[in-house]
N, C-alpha and C positions, 0 to 999 in steps of 0.2 A: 367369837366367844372370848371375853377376857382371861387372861393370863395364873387364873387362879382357880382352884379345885372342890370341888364339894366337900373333902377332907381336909380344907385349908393348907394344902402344902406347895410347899415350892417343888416345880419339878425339874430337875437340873439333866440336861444331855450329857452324858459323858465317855470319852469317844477315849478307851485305854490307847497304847500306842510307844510301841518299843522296836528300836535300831537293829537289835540282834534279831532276822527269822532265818530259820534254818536252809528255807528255799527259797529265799530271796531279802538276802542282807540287803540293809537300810531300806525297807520299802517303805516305811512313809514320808521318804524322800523322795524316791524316786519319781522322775518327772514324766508329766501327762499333758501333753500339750501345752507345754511351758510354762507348768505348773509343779511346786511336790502333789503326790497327790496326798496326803494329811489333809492339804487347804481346799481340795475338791470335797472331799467329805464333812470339811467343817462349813462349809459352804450351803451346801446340801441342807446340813442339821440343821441350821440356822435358819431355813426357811417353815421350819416346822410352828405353829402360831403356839401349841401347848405347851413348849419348852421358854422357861425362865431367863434360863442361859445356857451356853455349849463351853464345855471347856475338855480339854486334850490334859491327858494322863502321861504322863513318864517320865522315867530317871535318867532320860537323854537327856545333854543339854542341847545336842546339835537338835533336836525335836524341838525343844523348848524354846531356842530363838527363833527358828523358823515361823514359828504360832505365832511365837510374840511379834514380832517383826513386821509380820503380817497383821497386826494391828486385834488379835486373837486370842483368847483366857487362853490360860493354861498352868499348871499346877505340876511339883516336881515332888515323885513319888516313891516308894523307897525301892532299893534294887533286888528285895527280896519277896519281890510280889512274883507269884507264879502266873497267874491269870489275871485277866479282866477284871474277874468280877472283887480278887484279891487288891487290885488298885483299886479298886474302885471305892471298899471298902477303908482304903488307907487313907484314901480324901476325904472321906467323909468326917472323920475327925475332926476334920476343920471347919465344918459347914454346920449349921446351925439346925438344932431338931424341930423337926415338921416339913423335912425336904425326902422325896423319894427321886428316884435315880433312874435315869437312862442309859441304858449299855448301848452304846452303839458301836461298832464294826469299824476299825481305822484302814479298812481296806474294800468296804462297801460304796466304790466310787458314783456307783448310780441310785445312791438311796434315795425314797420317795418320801420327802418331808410331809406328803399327807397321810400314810401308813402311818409315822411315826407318833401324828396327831390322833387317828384313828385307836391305837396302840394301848397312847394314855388316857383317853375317850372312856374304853371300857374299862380301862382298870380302876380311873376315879368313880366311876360310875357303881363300882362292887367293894364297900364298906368291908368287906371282908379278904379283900386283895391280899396276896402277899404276895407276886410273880408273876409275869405275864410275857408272853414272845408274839410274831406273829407267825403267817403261814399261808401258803397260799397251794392251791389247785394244783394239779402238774398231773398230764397224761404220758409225757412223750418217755418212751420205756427205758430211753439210755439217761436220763436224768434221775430217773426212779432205780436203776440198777447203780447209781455212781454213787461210792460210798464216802465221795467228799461232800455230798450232803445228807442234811437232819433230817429223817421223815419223823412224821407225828400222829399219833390215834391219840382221839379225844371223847370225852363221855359224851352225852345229848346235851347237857350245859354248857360245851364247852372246856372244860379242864383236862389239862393232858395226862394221857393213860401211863404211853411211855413215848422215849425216843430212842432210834435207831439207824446205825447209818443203811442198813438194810435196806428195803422197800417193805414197809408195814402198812396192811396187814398183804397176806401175799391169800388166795386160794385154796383149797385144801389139796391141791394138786401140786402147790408150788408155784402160782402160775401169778405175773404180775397183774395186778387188778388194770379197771379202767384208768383210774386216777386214783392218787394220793395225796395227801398235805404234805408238802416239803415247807421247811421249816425256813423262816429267814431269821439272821443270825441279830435281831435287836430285841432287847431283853428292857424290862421296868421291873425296879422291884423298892418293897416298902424300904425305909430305913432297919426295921427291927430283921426284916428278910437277910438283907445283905450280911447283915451283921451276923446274924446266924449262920449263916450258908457258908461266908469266909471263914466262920471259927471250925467247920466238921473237916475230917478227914475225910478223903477219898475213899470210893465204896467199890464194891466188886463191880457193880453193872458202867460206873463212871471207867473203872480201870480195864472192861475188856470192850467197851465203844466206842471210849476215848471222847464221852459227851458231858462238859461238866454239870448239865441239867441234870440228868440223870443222877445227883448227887444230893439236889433237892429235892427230887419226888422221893427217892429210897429213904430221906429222912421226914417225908410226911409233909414238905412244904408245898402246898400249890399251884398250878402254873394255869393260868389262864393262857387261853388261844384265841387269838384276833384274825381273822381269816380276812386276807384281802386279794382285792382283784385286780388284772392288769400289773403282775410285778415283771420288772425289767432287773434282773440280778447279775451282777459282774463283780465274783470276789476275788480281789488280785491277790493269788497266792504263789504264782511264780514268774517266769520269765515270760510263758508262753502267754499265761495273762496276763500282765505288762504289755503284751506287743498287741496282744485285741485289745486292752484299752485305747492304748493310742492311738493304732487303727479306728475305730469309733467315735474318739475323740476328736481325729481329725478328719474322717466324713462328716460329721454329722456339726461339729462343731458346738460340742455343748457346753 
């Protein structure tokens, strides 16, 4: 399928990406099999056929030679972006209208460039798009009880209800279901979306789940849900995941 949308837009990947994390400084430096990993996941992106181009977000410069270096976009963003979706919105300024945006995870080392394809599939597909994530399946109960991930309840169309680091919806007993949607952390959204969503304040259900989706459903924006199969998820949030990546990385050899 050619590189171009039923809504005529460019769709641009954009993978935010900052030195400072609280549980593990400098991670998108740090190296995965002789690699940073930033270049695993721009890597990754890049294999996606829907995306225009990939470019890496931040007010590092040690980030920003690395990408470049590596022969890699990359854009220097301001240092008063609190989130993602806040950089993301900061580059856009510079990018020309009729392009929607790809959030993608600077620490989603094993991301599936056809999900990503899949992702932008349905969202050009729905003229009425403003947001969309993916999600996938998940039985196993200590993944459904861990509340460092997103679960997600969706209408019969598809569009999300809410998110929760919970396990939603649970039994009237309390009791974990068979399976639920856990959420994967890449995000599309229109240009007028973004733009919207970086301008609102933080809302009560955003500030006691710590989700900043949940910032655009409580202001009425819509989130499509792309449900896919077969996901392999590895978010490197600290040391202990650092050390399974590289473990993995160096079995498997990917």
């Amino acid at each position: 399928m050619p590189k171009s949308s039923v809504k005529g837009q460019k769709v641009i990947g954009c993978i935010p990406s900052r030195y400072a994390s609280t549980r593990l400084p400098g991670k998108p430096l740090c190296d995965i099999g002789g690699k940073p990993m930033i270049l695993h996941v721009i890597e990754r992106a890049k294999k996606a056929k829907r995306l225009h181009d990939v470019v890496v977000l931040t007010d590092d410069t040690r980030i920003f030679k690395v990408v470049t270096n590596a022969g890699h976009s990359a854009a220097m963003t301001s240092v008063n972006c609190a989130n993602g979706t806040e950089r993301i919105a900061d580059y856009l300024k510079t990018v020309e209208d009729g392009a929607c945006f790809v959030n993608i995870q600077g620490d989603e080392v094993l991301l599936d460039a056809t999900h990503v394809d899949a992702l932008i599939d349905d969202f050009l597909a729905d003229p009425e798009s403003e947001m969309a994530t993916l999600a996938h399946w998940v039985s196993d109960p200590e993944t459904l009880k861990n509340p460092t991930t997103a679960k997600v309840v969706t209408d019969l169309q598809g569009m999300a209800l809410y998110f929760s680091r919970n396990c939603i919806p649970v039994t009237q007993q309390g009791a974990l279901p068979e399976k639920a949607l856990v959420q994967i952390g890449v995000y599309i959204y229109s240009r007028s979306a973004l733009l919207r969503l970086s301008s609102l304040t933080q809302t009560f259900l955003e500030e006691t789940e710590k989700l900043e989706q949940l910032r655009a459903l409580a202001n009425g924006i819509r989130i499509g849900v792309t449900i896919v199969e077969q996901h392999q998820s590895l978010s490197v949030d600290t040391a202990a995941d650092l050390e399974k990546a590289r473990a993995l990385f160096a079995a498997s050899h990917l």
